[in-house]
C-alpha positions in Angstrom: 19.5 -14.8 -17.7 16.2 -16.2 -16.9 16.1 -17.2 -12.9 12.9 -17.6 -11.3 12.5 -16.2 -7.4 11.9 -20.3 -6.7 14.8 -20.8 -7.8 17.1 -17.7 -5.8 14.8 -19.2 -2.5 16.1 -22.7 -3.1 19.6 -21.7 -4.0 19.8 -18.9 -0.9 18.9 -22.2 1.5 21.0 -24.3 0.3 24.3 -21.5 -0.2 23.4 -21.2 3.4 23.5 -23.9 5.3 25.6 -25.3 2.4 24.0 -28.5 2.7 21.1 -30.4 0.2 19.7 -32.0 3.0 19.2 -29.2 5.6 18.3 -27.1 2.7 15.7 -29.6 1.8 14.3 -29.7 5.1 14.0 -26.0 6.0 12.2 -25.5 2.8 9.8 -29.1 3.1 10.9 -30.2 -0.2 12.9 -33.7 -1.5 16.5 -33.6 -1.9 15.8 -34.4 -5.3 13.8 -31.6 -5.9 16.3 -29.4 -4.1 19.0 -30.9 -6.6 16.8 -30.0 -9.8 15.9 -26.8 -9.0 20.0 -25.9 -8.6 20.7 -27.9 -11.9 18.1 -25.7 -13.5 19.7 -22.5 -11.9 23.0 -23.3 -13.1 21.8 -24.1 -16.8 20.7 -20.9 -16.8 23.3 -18.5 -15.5 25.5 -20.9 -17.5 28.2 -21.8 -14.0 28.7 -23.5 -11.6 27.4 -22.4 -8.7 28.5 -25.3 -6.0 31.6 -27.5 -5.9 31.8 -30.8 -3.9 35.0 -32.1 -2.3 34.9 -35.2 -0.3 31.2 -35.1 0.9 31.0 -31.7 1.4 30.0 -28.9 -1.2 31.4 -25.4 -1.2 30.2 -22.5 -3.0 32.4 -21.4 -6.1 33.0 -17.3 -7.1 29.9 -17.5 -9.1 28.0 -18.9 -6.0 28.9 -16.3 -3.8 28.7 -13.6 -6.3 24.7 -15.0 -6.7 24.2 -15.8 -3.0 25.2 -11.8 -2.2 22.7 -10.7 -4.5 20.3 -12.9 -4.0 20.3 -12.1 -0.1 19.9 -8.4 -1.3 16.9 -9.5 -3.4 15.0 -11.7 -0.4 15.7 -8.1 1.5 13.6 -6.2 -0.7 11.0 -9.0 -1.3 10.6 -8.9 1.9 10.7 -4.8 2.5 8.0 -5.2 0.1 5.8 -7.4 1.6 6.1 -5.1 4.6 5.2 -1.9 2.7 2.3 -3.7 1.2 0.7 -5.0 4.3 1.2 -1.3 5.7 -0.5 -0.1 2.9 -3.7 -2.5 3.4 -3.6 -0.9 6.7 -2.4 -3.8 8.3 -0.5 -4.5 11.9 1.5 -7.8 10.0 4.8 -7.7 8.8 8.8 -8.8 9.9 10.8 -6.9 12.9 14.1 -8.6 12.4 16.3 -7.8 15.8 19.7 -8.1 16.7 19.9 -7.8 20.0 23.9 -7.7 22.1 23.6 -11.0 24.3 24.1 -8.5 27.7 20.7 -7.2 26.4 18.4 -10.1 26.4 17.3 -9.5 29.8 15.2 -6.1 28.9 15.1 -6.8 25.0 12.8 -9.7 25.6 10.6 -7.3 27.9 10.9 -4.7 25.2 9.3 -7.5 22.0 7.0 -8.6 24.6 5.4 -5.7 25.0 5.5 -5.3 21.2 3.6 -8.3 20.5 0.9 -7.6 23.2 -0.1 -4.6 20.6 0.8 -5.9 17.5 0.2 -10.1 17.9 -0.1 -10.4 13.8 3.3 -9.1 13.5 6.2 -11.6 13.1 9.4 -10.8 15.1 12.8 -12.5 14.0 15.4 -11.8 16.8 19.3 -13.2 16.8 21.2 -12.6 20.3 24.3 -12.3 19.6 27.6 -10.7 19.5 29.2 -8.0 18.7 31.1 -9.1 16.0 27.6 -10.4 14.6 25.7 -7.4 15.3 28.2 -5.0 12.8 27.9 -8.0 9.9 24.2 -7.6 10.6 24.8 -3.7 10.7 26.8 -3.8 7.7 25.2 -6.5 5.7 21.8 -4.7 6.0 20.6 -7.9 7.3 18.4 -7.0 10.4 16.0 -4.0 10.7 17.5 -2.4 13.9 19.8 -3.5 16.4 20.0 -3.4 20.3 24.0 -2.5 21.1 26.2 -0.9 23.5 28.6 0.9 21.8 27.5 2.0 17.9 30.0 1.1 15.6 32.1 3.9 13.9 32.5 4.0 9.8 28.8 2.7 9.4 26.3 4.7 8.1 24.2 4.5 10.7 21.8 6.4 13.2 22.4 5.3 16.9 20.0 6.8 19.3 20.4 6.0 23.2 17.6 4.9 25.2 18.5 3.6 28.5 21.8 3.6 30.5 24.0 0.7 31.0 25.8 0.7 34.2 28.9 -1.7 34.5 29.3 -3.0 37.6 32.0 -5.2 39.8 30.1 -8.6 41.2 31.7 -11.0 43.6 30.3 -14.0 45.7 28.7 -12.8 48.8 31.5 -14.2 51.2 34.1 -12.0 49.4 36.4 -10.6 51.9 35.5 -7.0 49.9 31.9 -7.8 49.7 29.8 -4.8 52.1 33.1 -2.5 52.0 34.0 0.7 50.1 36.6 -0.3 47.9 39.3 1.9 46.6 39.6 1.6 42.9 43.7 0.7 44.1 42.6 -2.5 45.5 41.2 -4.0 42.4 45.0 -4.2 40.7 45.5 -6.9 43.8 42.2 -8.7 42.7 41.5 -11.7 39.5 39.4 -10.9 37.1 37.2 -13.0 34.6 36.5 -11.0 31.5 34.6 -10.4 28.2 36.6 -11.6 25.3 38.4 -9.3 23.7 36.2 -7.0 20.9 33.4 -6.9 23.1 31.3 -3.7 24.0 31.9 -4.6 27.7 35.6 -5.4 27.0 36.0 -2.0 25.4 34.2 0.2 27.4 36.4 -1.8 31.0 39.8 -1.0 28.9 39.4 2.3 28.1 38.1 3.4 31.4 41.2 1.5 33.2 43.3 3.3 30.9 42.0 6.8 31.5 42.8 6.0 35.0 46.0 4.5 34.5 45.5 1.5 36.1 45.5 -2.6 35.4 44.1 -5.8 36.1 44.8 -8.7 36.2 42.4 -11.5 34.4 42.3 -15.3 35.0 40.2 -16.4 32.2 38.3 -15.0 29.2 34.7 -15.9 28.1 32.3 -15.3 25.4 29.4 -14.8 27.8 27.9 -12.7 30.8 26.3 -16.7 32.3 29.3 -17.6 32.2 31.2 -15.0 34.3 28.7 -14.9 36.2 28.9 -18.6 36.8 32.5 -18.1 36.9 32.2 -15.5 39.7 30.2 -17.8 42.0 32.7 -20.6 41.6 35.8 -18.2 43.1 36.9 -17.7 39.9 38.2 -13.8 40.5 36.0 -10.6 40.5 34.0 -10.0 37.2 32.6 -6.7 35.2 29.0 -6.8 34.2 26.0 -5.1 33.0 23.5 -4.9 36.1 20.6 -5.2 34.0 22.1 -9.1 33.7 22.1 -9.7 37.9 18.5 -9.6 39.0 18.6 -13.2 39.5 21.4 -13.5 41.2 20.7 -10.1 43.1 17.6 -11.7 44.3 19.1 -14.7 45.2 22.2 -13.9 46.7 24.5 -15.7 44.4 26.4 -12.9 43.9 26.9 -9.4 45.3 27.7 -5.8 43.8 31.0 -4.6 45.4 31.1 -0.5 45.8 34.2 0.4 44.1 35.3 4.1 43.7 35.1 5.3 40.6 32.6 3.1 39.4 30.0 2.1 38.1 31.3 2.8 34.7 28.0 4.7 32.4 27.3 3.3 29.3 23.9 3.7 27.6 22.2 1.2 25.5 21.2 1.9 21.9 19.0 1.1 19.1 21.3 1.0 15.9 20.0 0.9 12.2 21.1 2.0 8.8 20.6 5.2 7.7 18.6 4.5 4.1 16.8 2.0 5.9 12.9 2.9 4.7 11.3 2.5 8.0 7.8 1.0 8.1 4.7 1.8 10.5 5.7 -1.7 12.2 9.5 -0.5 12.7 8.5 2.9 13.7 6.1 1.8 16.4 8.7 -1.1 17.9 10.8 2.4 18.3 8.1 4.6 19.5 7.7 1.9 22.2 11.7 1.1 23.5 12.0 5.0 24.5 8.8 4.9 26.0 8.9 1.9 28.1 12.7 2.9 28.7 11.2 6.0 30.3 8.6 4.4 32.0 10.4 1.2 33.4 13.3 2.8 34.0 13.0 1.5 38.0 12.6 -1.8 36.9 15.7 -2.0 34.4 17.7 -0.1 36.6 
């Protein structure tokens, strides 16, 4: 089977955004040329690799039997590339991140300061989910990743760096707001929560549970913003990360109640696969999150 890397670059575009066009105009090429280079591919592995029905195009078995391995193959291109540079001696290369969306608010610090020493190097980072983060995790996908909770039955290392404290926020005129709350009084209160699957979500369940006690929740939603929004608005109580409520801290938007019992400890960590060949460039962005973890630890906290 003779496939050029041209081709496997064209074909990984396209299988991704499983579109001509888009692939066409990521990769500054015609559509034409986009459309030979797959013609070519599929003459010679000898299949089709696309199928179109209606104006869209899918990918067949074949294509996602090729697009797997020829995401496996950009992977080590681009491992190599890294390697190389090191060995020139070299501060270029890719950090590809995944960072948990609760996280941005330090993560962003965190590549800041990486870039200040290392401006040559390029830094790819996806905020995200959970459910993202483990594909990443398990696709091999990113370098390292910035999560709460590591996952279990991936062969991965998961070192802790910082803690995580989740905390209760209401609007300032809450009739609670500047009291000590009993942890009894929450089961009379509204919650807006995380959706279900998320580290936050996860870690509120199981510590309600250990306590034997419920909640009641008024709406779900896919991000801290928008609790926090949410929360403003009267919406109920919410559960968050206090490194995501400087802000609103600072501005009085919102308040921290003091509930017993809480807050609830988590830690952040940084996540990545255990045969991952770790680079001068990856080694250093690591070197420097459990330093300036230790350093800025007023700041975060």
């Amino acid at each position: 089977m003779h496939v050029t890397l041209r081709q496997l670059h064209v074909f990984e575009a396209v299988a991704r955004h499983l579109s001509y066009t888009r692939a066409a105009e990521e990769l500054h090429l015609s559509q034409p040329a986009v459309s030979m280079q797959i013609k070519q591919l599929e003459g010679n592995v000898g299949l089709a690799l696309f199928e179109q029905l209606g104006k869209k195009i899918f990918l067949t078995e074949a294509g996602r039997e090729l697009y797997h391995y020829s995401q496996q193959i950009s992977r080590e291109l681009s491992e190599a590339e890294d390697v190389l540079e090191e060995l020139k001696g070299s501060r270029r290369g890719t950090l590809t991140i995944a960072v948990a969306s609760t996280a941005t608010y330090f993560a962003l610090h965190l590549l800041g300061r990486f870039h200040q020493r290392f401006p040559e190097a390029n830094i790819s980072l996806d905020v995200t989910n959970r459910k993202s983060l483990l594909r990443h995790l398990e696709e091999n996908t990113i370098d390292m990743a910035i999560m709460g909770k590591p996952p279990e039955g991936l062969e991965v290392v998961a070192k802790p760096f910082m803690e995580n404290p989740l905390v209760v926020i209401a609007p300032p005129a809450h009739p609670l707001a500047g009291q000590r709350v009993p942890l009894t009084v929450l089961r009379q209160e509204t919650f807006i929560l995380r959706e279900h699957g998320s580290g936050t979500r996860i870690a509120m369940e199981r510590f309600f549970a250990r306590l034997g006690a419920t909640i009641t929740s008024s709406m779900e939603i896919s991000s801290n913003e928008a609790i926090k929004q949410a929360v403003q608005a009267g919406f109920g109580l919410g559960i968050v990360s206090q490194h995501t409520l400087e802000k609103e801290l600072a501005l009085r938007r919102l308040v921290i109640l003091e509930v017993d019992s809480f807050p609830i400890m988590r830690h952040w960590y940084i996540v990545y696969r255990k045969n991952k060949r770790a680079t001068a460039l990856h080694k250093a962005f690591k070197k420097l999150v459990f330093e300036e973890a230790r350093e800025q630890s007023i700041t975060f906290n």
